[in-house]
N, C-alpha and C positions, 0 to 999 in steps of 0.2 A: 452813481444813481441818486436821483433825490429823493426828499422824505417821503414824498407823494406816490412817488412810484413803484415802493416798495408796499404792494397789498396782502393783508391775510384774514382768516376770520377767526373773530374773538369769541370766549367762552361762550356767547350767549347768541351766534349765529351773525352778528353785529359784523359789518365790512372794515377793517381795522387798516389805517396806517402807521407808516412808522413813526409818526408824530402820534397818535394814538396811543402805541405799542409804549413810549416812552412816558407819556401823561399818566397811563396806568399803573406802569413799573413804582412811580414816585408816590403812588396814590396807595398801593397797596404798602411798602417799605415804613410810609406815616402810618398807615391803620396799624404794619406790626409792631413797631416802636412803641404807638401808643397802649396795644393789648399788653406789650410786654410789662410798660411802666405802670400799668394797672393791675398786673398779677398782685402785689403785698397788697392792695387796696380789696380784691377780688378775696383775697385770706382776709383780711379783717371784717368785711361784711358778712362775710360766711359764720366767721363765730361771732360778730353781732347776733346773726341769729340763734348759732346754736346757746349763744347766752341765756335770750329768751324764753327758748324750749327748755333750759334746763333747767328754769326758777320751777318749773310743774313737777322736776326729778325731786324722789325722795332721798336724803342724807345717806353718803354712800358708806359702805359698811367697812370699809377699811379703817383699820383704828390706828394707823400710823399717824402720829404727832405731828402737824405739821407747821414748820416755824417760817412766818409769813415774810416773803423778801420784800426790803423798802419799799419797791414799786406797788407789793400789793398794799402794803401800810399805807402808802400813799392813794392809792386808787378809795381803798375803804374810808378816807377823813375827805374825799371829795363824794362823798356817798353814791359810789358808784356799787352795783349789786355785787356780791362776791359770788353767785349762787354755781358755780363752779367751784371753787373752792374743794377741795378733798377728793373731786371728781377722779378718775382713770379714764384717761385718754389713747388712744392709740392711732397712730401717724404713720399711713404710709408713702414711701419718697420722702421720708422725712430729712435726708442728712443735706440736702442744701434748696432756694428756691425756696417757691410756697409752701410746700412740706413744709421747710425749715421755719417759715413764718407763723404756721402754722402751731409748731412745736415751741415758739418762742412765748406767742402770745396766749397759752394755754397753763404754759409755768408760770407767767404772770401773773395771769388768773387764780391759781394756788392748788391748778391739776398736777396730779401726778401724770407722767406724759412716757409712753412708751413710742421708743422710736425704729420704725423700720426702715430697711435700705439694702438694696442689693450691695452696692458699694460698701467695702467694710471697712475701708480707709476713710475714704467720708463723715463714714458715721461717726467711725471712733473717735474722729476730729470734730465733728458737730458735737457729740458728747462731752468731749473734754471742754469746746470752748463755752456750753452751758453751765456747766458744773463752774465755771469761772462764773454766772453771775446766779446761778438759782443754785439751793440742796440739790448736793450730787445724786442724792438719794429719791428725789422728786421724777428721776427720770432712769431709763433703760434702753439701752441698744441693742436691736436681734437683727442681725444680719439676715437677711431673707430674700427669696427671690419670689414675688408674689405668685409669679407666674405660677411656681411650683403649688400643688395641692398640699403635698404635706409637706413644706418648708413652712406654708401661711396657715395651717391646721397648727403646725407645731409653738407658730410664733404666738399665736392665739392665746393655746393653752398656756405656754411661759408666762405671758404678761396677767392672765389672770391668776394662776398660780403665786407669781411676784408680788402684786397689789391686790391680791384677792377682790377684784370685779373688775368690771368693763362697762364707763355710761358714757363714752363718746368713741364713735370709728369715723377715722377720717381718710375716706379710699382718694387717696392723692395721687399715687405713684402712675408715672404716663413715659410712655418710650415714642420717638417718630423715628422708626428705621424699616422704609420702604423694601428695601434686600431683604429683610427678613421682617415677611409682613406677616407671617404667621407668630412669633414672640412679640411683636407690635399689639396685636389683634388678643393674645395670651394677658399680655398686661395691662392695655388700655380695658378692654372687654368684659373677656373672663375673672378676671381677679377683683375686679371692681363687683361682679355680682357676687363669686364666693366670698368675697372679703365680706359681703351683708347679709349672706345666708349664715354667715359663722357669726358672725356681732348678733346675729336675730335669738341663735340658739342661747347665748350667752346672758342675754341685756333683756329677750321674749317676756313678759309677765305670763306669758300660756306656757314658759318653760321653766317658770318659778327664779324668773330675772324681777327685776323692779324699774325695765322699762332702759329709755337710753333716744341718743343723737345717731343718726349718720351721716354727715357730710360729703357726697360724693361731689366731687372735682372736675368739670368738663374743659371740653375745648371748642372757644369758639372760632377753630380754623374751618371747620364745617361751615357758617353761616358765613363768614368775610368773602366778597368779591375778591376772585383771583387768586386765593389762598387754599388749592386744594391738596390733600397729599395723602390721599386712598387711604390704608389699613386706618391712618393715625384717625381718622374723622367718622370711623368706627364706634369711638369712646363714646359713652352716653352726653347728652348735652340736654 
């Protein structure tokens, strides 16, 4: 059968061939290639901003000593803002991906950085391989499944407990697993809201916080031509 002969219709009512069907396939495969090489870009303008926002944050009340690694020595003689700096940060999805970008470029900055992650292999290995270049002490691993209510209550309270406060939440963590679109829908959805009603009670100036970042993380498989996949396109964007 030829390319021509083979007829169907496309997402958008559109009369498709199989010369179509294939011009699309390659069209779409570029746009994800390119979203994907643009995830660490995607983390680093995110905390461009949250930089921004938190030259307005007052000095955070942790009095942990903090001994500043080359990178930030270096960043500070190119005068760049340190205004993170002593910050607490908390990451979820943190143990590899933009989490992990996330978590990277934040100890640079001279945050203390708590890191979550269902995966506890993962993490303990994201953890150890930071503790090779920032204080081991700069950072913390809690195993967590955000989905859970009181797994991400409890991870909450540890890391404020640990670093006594909380001025950045970074709702990162994202599952695409259609067979089970309701833990899809639990993690993309649900945990990204709890995750900011718990940072709000924490970081609230109406609940005697000093204020704070939240970063929440989208996806943009929702907007891309061709690129649909139910529960996942759920997550806020």
């Amino acid at each position: 059968m030829g390319n021509a002969d083979h007829v169907d219709w496309g997402p958008r009512g559109f009369k498709w061939t199989q010369c179509h069907h294939q011009a699309h396939e390659v069209h779409v495969a570029r746009r994800c290639r390119e979203e994907t090489g643009r995830g660490w870009e995607r983390a680093r303008t995110s905390l461009k901003f949250a930089r921004s926002r938190a030259l307005a944050l007052p000095p955070s009340s942790n009095t942990h000593t903090h001994k500043r690694h080359p990178c930030e020595r270096g960043r500070a003689s190119r005068g760049v803002p340190m205004a993170l700096s002593g910050k607490v940060a908390l990451v979820t999805g943190a143990a590899q991906g933009i989490g992990r970008a996330f978590a990277e470029a934040l100890l640079q900055d001279g945050c203390k950085v708590v890191l979550l992650d269902f995966n506890k292999n993962a993490g303990e290995s994201c953890k150890n391989a930071l503790d090779m270049e920032y204080q081991s002490a700069d950072s913390l691993f809690i195993a967590c499944d955000v989905a859970s209510e009181e797994q991400l209550k409890c991870a909450f309270k540890k890391a404020v407990e640990h670093f006594g406060s909380l001025d950045i939440l970074c709702n990162n963590a994202g599952i695409n697993n259609e067979n089970k679109w309701e833990q899809t829908i639990s993690v993309n959805l649900i945990s990204v809201i709890r995750g900011t009603y718990l940072a709000l009670e924490y970081m609230s100036k109406q609940n005697g916080g000093k204020g704070g970042i939240i970063v929440n993380v989208a996806s943009l498989a929702d907007i891309l031509d061709g690129v649909k996949t139910g529960a996942h396109d759920a997550r806020p964007s």
